[in-house]
Backbone of each chain as ProteinMPNN parsed JSONL, in Angstrom:
{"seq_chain_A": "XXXXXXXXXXXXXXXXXXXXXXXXXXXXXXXXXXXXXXXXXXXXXXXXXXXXXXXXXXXXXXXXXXXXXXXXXXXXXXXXXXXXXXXXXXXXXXXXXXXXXXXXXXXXXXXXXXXXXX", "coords_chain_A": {"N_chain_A": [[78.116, -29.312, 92.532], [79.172, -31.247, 90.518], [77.016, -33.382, 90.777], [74.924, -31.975, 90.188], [75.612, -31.661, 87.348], [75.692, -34.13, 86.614], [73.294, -35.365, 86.98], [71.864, -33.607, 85.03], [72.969, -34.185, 82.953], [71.844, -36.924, 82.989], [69.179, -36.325, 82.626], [69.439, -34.84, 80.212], [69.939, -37.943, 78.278], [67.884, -39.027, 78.544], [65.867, -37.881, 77.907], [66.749, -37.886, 75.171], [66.854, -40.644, 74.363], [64.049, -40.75, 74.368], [62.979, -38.818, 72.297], [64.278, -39.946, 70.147], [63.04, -42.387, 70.255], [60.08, -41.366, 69.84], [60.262, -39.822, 67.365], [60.988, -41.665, 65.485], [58.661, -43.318, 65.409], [56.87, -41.326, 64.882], [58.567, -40.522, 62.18], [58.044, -43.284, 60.593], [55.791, -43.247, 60.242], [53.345, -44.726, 62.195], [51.584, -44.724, 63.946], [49.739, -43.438, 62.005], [47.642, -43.259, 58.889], [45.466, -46.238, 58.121], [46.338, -47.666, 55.443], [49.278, -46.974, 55.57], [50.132, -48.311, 57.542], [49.982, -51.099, 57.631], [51.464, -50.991, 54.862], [54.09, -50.975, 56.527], [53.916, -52.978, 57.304], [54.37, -55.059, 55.542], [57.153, -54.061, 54.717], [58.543, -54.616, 57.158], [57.79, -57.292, 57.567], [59.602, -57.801, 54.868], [62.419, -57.415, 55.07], [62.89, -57.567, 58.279], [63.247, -60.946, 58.715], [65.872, -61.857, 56.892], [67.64, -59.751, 57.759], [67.943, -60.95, 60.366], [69.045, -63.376, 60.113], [71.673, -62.485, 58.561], [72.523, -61.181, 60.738], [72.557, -63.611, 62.545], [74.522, -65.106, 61.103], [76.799, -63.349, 60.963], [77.694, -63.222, 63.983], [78.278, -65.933, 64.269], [80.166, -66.236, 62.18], [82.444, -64.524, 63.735], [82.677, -65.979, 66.262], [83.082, -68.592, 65.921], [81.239, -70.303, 66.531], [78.714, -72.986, 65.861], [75.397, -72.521, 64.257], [72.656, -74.49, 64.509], [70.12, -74.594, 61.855], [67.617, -72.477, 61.618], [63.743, -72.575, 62.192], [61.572, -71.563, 59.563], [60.548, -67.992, 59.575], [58.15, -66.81, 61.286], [54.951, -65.689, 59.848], [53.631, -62.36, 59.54], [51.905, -61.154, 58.122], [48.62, -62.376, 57.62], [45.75, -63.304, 56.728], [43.245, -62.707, 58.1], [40.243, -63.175, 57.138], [40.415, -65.968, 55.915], [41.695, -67.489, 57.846], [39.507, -67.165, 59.69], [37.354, -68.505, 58.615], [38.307, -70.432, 57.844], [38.234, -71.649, 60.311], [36.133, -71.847, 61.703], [34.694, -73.285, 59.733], [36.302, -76.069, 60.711], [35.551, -75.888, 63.183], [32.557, -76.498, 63.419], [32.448, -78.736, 62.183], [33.529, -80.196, 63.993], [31.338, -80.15, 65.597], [29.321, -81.606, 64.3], [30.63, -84.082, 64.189], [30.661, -84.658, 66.712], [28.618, -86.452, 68.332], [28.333, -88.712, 67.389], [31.603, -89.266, 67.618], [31.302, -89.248, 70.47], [29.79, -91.132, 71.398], [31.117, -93.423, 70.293], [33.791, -93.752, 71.342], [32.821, -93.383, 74.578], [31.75, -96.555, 74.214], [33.776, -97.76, 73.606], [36.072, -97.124, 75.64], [33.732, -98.488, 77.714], [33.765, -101.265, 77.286], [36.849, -101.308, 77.401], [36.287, -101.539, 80.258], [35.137, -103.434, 80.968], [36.724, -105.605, 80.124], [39.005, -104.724, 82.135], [37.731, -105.467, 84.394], [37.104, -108.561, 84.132]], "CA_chain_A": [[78.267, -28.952, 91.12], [79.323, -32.498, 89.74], [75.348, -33.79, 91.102], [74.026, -31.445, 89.297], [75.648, -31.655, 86.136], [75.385, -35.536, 86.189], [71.773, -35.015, 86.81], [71.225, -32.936, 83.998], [73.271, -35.562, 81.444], [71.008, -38.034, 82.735], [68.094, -36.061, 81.908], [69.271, -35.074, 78.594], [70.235, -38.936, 78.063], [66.549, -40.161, 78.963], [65.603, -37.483, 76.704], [67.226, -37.745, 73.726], [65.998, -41.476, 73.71], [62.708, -40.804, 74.519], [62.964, -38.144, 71.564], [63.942, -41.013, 68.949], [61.595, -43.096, 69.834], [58.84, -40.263, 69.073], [60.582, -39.573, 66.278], [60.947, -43.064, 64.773], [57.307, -43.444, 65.581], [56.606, -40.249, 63.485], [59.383, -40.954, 60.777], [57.604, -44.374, 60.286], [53.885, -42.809, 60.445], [53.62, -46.02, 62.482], [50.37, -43.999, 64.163], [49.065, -42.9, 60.761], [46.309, -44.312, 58.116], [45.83, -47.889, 58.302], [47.099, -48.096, 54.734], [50.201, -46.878, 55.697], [50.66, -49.354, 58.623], [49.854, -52.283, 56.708], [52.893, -51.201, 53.822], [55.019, -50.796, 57.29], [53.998, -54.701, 58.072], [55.022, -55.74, 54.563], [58.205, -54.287, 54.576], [59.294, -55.623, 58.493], [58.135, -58.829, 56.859], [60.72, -58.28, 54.134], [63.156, -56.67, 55.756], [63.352, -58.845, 59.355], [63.831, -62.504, 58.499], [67.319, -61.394, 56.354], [68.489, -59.194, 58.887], [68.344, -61.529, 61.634], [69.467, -64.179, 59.3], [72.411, -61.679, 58.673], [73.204, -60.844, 61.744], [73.46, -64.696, 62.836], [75.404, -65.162, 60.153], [77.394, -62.54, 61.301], [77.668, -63.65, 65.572], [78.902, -67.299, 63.846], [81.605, -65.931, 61.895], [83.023, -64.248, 64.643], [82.878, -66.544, 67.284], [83.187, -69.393, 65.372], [79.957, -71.913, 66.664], [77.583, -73.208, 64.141], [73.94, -72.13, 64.73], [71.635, -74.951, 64.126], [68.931, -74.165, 61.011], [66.384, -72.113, 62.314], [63.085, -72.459, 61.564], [61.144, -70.03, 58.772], [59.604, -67.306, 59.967], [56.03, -66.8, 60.944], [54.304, -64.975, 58.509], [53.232, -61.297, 59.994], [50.73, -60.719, 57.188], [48.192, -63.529, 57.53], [44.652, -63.17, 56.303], [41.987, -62.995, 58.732], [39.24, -63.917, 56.32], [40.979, -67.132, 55.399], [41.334, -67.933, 58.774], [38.334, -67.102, 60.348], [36.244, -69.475, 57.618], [38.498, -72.27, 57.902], [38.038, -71.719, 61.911], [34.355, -72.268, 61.12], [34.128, -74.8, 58.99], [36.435, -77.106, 61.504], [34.239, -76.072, 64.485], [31.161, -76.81, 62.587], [32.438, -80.344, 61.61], [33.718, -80.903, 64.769], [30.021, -80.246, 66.125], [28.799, -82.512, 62.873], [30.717, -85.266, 64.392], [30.416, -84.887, 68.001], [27.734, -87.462, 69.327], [28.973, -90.359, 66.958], [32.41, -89.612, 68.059], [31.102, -89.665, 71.82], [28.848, -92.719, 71.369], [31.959, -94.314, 69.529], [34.455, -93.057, 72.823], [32.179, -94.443, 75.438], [31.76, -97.702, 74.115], [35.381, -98.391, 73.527], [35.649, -97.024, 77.228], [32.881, -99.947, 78.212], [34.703, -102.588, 76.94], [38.252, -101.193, 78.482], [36.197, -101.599, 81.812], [34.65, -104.864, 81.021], [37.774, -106.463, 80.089], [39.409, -104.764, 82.936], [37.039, -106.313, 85.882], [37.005, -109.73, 84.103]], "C_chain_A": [[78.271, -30.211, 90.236], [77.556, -33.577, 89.958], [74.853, -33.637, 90.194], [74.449, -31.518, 87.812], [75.506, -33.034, 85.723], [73.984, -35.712, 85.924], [71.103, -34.572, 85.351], [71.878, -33.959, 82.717], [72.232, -36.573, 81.472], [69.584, -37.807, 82.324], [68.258, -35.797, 80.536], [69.318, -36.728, 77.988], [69.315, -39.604, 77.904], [65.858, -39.43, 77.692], [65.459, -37.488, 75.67], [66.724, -39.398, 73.151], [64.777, -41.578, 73.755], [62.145, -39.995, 73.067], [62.606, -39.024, 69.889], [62.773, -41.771, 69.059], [60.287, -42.556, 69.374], [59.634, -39.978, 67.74], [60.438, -40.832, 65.019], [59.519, -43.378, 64.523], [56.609, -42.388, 64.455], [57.073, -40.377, 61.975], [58.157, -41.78, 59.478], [56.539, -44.487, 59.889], [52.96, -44.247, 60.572], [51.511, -45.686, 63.351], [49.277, -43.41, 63.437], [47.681, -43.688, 60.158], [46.734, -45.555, 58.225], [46.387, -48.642, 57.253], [48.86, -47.868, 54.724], [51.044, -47.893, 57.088], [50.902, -50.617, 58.165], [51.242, -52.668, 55.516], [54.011, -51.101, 55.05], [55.29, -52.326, 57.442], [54.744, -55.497, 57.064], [56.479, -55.566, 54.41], [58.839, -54.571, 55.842], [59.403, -56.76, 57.467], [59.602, -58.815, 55.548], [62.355, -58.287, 54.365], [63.973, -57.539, 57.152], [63.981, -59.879, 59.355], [65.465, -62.139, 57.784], [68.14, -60.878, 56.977], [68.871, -60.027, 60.176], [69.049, -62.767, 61.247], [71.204, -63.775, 59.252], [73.325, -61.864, 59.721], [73.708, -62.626, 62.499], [74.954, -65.578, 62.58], [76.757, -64.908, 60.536], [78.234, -63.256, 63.131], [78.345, -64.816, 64.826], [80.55, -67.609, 63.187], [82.73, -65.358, 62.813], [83.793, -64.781, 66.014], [82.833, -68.2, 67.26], [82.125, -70.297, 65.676], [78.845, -71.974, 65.532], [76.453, -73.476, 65.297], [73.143, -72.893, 63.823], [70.703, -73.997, 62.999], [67.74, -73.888, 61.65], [65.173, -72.514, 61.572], [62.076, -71.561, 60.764], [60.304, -69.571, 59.711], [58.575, -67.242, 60.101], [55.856, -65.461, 60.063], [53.668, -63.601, 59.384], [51.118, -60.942, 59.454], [49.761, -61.894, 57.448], [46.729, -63.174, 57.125], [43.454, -63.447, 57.29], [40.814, -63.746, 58.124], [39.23, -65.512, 56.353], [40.561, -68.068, 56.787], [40.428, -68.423, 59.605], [37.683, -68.214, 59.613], [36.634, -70.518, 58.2], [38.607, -72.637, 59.316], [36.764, -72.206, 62.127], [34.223, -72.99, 61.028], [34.798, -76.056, 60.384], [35.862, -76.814, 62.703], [33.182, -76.628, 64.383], [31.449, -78.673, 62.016], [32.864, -80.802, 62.846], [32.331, -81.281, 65.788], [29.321, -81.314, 65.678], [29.05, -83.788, 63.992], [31.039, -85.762, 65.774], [29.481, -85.988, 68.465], [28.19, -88.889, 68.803], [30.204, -90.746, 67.67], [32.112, -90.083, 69.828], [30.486, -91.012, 72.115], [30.394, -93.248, 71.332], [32.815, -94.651, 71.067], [33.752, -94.158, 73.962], [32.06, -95.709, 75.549], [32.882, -98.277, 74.27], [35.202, -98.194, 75.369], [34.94, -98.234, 78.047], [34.023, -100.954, 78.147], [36.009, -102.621, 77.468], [37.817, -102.067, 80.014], [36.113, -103.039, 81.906], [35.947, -105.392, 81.026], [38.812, -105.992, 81.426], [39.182, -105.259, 84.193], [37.333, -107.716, 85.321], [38.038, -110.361, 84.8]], "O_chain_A": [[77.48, -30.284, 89.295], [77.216, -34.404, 89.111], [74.377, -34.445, 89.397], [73.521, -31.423, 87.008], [75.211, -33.242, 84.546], [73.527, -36.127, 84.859], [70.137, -35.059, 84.765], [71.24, -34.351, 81.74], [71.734, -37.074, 80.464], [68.862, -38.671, 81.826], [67.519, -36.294, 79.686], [68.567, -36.807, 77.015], [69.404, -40.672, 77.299], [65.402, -40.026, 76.716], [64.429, -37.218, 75.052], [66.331, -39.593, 72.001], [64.267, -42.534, 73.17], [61.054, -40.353, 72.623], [61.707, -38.996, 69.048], [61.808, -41.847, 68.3], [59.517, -43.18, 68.644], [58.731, -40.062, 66.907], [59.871, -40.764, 63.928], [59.203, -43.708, 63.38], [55.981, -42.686, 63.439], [56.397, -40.361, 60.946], [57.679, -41.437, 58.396], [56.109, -45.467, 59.282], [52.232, -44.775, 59.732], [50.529, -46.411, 63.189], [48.218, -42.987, 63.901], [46.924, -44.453, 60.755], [47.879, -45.984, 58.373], [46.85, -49.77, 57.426], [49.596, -48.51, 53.974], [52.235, -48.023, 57.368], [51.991, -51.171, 58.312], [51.811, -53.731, 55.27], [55.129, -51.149, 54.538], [56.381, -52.866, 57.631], [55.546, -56.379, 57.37], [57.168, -56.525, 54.061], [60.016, -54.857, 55.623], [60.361, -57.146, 56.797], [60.413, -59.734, 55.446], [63.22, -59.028, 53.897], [65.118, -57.991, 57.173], [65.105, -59.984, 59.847], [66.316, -62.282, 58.662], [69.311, -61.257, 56.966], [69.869, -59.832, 60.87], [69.725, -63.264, 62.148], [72.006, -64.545, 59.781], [74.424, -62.417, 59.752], [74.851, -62.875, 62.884], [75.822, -66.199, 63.193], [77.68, -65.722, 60.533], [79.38, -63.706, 63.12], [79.515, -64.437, 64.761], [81.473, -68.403, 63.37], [83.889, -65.729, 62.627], [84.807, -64.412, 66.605], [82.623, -68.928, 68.231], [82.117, -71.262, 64.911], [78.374, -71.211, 64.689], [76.391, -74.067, 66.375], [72.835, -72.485, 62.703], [70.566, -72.794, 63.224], [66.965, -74.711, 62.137], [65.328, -72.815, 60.388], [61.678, -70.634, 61.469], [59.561, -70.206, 60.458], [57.807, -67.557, 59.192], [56.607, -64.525, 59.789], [52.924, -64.119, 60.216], [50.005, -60.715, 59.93], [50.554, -62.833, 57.517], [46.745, -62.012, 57.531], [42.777, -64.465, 57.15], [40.457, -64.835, 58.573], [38.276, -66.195, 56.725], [39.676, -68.912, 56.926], [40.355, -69.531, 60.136], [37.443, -69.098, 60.435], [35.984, -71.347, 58.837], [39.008, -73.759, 59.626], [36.585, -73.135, 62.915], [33.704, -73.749, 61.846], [34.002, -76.799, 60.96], [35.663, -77.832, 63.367], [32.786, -77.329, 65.315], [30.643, -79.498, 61.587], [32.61, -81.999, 62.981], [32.213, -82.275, 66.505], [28.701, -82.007, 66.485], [28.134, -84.386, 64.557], [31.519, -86.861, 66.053], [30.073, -86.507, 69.411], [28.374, -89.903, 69.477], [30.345, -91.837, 68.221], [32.626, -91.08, 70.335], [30.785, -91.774, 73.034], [30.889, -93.495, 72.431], [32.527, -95.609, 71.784], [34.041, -95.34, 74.148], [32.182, -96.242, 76.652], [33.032, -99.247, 75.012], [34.494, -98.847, 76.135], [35.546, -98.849, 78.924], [34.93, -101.241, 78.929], [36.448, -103.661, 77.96], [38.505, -102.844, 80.675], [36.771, -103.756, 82.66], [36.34, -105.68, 82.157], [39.502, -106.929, 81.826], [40.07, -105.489, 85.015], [37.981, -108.317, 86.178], [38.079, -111.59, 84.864]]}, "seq_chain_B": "XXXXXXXXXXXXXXXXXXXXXXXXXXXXXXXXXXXXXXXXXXXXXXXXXXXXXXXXXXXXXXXXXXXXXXXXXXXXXX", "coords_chain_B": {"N_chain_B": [[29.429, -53.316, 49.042], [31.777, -55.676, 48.787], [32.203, -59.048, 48.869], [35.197, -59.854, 49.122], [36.208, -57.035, 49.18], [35.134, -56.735, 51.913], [36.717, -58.532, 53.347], [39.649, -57.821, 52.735], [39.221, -55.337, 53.887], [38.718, -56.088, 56.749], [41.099, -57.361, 56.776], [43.369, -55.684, 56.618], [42.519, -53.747, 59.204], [43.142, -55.396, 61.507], [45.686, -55.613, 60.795], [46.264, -53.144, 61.045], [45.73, -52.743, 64.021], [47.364, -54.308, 65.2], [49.848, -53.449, 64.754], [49.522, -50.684, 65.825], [48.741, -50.784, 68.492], [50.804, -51.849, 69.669], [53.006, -50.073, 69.059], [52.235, -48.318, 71.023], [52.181, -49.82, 73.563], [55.071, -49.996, 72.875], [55.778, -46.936, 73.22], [55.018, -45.845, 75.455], [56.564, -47.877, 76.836], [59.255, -47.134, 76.744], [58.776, -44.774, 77.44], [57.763, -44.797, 80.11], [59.992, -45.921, 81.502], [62.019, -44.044, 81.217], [61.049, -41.506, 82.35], [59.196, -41.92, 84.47], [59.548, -43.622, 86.118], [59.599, -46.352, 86.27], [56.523, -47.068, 85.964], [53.328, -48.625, 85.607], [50.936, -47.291, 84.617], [52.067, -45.463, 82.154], [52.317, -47.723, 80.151], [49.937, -48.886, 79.94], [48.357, -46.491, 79.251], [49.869, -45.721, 76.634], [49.02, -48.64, 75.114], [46.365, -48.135, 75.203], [45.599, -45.786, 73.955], [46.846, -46.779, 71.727], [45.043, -48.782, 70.523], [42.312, -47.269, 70.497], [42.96, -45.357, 68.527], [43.416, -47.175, 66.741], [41.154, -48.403, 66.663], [39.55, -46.326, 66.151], [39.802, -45.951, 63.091], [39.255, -48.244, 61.837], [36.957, -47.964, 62.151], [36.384, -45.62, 60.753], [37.274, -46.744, 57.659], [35.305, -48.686, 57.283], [33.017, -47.275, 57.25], [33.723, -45.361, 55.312], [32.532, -46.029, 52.319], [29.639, -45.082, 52.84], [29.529, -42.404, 54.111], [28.678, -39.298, 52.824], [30.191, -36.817, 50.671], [29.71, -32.876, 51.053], [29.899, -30.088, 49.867], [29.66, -26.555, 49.942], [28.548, -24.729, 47.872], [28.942, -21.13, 46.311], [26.552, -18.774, 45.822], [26.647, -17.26, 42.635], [26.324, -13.516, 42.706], [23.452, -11.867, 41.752]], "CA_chain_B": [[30.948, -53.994, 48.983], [31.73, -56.979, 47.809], [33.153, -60.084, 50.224], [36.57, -59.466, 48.802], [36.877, -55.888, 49.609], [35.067, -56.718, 53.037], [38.074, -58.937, 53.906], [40.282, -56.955, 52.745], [39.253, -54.456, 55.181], [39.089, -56.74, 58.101], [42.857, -58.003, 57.112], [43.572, -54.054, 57.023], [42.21, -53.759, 60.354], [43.954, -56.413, 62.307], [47.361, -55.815, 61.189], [46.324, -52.242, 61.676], [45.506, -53.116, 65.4], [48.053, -55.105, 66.058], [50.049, -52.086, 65.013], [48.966, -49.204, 66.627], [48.568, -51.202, 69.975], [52.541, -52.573, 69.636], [53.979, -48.825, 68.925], [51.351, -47.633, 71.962], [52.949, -50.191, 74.002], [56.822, -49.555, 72.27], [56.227, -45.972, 73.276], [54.51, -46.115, 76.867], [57.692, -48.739, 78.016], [59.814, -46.084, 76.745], [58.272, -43.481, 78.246], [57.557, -45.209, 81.665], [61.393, -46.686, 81.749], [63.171, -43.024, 81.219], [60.348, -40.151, 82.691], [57.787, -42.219, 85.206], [60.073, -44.626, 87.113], [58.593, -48.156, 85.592], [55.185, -47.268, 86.536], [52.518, -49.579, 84.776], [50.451, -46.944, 83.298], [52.222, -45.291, 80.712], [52.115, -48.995, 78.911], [48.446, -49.12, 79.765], [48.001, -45.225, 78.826], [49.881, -45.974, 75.075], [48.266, -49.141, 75.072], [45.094, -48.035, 75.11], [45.725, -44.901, 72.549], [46.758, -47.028, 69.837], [43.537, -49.485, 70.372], [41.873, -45.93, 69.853], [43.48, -45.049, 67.296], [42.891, -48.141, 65.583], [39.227, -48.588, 66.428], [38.838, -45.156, 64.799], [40.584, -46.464, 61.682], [38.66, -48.962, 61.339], [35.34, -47.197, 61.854], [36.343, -44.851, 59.274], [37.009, -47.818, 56.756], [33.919, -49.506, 57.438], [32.018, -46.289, 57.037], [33.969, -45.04, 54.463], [31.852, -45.665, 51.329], [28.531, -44.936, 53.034], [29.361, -41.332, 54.145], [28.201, -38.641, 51.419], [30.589, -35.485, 51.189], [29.19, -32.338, 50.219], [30.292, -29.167, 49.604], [29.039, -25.314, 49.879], [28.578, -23.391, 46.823], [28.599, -20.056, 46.589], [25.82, -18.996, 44.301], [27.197, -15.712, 42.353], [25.545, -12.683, 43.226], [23.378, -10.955, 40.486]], "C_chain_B": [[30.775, -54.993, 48.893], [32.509, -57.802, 48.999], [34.862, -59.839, 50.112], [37.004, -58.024, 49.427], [36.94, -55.994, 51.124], [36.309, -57.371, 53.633], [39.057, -58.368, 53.408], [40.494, -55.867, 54.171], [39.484, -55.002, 56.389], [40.525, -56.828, 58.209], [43.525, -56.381, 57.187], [43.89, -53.618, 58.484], [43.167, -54.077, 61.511], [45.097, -56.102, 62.239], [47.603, -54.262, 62.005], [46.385, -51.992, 63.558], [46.435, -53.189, 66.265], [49.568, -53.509, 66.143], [50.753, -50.657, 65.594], [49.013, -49.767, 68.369], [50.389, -51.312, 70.024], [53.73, -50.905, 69.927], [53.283, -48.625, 70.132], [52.352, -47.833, 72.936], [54.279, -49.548, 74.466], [56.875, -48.066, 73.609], [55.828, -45.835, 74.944], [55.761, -46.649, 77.566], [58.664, -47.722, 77.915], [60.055, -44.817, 77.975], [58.426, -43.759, 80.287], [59.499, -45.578, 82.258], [62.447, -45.136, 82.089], [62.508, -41.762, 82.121], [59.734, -41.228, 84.093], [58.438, -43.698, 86.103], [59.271, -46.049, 87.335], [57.927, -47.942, 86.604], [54.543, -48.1, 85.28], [51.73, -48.219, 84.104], [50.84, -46.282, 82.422], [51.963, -46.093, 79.453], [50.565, -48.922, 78.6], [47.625, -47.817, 78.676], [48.666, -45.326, 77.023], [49.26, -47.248, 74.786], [46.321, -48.815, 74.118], [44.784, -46.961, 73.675], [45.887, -45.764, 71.112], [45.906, -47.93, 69.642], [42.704, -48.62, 70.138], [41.698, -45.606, 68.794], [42.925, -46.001, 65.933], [41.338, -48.369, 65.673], [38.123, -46.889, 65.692], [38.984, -45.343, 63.199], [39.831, -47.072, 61.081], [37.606, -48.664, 61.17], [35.447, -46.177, 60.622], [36.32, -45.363, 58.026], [36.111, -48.268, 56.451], [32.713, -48.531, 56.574], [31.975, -45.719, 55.739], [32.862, -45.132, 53.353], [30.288, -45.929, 51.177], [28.319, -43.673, 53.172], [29.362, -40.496, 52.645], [29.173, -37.408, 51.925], [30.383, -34.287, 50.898], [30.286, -30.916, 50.505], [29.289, -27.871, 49.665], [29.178, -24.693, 48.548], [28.116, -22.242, 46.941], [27.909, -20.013, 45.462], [26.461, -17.634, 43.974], [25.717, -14.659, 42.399], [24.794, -11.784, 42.017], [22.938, -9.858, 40.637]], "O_chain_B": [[29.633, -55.451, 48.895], [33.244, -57.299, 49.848], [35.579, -59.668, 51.099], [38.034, -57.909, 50.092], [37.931, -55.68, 51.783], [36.941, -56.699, 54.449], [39.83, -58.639, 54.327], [41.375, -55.685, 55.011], [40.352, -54.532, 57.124], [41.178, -56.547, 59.214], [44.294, -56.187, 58.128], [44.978, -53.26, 58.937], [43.781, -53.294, 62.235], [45.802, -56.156, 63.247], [48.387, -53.976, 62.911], [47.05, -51.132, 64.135], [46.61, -52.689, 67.375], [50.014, -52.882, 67.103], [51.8, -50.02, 65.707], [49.334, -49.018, 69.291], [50.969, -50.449, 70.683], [54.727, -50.727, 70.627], [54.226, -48.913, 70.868], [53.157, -46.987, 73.324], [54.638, -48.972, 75.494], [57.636, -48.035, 74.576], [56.846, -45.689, 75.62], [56.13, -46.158, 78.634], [59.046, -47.293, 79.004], [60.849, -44.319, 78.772], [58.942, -43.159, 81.231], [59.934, -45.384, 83.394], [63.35, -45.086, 82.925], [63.322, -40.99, 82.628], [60.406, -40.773, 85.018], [57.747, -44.594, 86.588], [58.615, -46.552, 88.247], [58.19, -48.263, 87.762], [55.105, -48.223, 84.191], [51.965, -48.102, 82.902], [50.022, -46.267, 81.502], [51.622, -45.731, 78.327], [50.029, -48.901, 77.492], [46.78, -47.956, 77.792], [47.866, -44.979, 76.154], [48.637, -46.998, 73.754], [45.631, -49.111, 73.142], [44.056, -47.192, 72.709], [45.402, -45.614, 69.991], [45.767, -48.145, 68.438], [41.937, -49.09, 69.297], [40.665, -45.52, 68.129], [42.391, -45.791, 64.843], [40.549, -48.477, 64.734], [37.038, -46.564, 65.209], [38.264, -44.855, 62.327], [39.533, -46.781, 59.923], [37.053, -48.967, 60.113], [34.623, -46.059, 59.715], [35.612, -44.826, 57.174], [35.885, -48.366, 55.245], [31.901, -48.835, 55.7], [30.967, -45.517, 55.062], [32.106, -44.164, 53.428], [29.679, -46.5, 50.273], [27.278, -43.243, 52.675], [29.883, -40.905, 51.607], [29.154, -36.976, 53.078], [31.161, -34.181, 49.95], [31.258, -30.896, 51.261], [28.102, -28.109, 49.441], [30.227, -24.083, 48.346], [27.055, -22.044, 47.533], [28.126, -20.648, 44.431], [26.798, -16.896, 44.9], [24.534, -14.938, 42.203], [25.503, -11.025, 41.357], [22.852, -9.09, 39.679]]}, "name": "protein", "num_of_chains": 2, "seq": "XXXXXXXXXXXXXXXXXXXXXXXXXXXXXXXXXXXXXXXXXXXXXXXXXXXXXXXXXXXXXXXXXXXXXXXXXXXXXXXXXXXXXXXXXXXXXXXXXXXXXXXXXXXXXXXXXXXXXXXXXXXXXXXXXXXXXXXXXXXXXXXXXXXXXXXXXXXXXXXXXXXXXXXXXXXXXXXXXXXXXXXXXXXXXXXXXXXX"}
């Protein structure tokens, strides 16, 4: 009798969080249009950094140790576009100035050797 | 469309992506941790849904203001 009724708590128990999390997921319409995912990202971003800020805050006062200055947050939102270009352009210049830099490289290199046999 | 909107959409996209794959994930470890006795594919199986999900998203964006939508009229009867 006591098996079985433990059994069955632990299935409602797995349940009921398996439930929120579909629910939260729905709440959030975290699965929805992509404009609605996007205003989900903006407000984590506003939302996160403060809270965990907060809550350190919080853990410090309590237990009295001082928590080094973290450093800012990474940015969630970031601009692909932006990125991508200026990923470009420094590939594209690093191509630009590939054979001079290798000529340049090598030679130095020479001269290491030379002066190292002399 | 104009380069502006096009990135736009891309930055749309991506966060959309990132997302839809993250909750897939979220909900898969969930799932696998309380029903499926940490097996690997539930993660793989939400995983993969919200890369789905989002690569429909985005095809619909993209497409968006090329598809034409029409409508039936009824003609009245004389």
């Amino acid at each position: 009798m006591v098996p079985r009724v433990w059994s069955l708590m632990r299935f409602l128990l797995k349940g009921s969080v398996a439930g929120v999390a579909v629910y939260l997921v729905y709440d959030q319409e975290l699965l929805g249009p992509s404009e609605k995912t996007q205003a989900v990202l903006q407000k984590a971003e506003e939302v996160v950094p403060p809270a965990v800020y907060g809550f350190s805050q919080y853990v410090c006062d309590q237990t009295g140790l001082k928590v080094p200055q973290l450093p800012a947050p990474p940015k969630f939102n970031f601009h692909l576009r932006d990125s991508w270009n200026s990923g470009i352009m420094t590939v594209m210049s690093a191509l630009s100035v590939a054979p001079s830099k290798a000529c340049e490289y090598s030679k130095e290199g020479w001269q290491y050797l030379k002066e190292r046999i002399k | 469309m104009s380069d502006s909107e096009l990135g736009r959409k891309w930055d749309r996209c991506l966060a959309d992506a990132v997302v839809k794959i993250g909750t897939g994930f979220g909900l898969g470890l969930v799932f696998s941790l309380t029903f499926f006795k940490r097996r690997m594919w539930p993660l793989a199986f939400g995983s993969g849904m919200g890369l789905g999900m989002a690569y429909s998203n985005c095809q619909h964006d993209f497409q968006a203001p090329y598809l034409l939508h029409g409508k039936y009229v009824k003609e009245p009867e004389q």
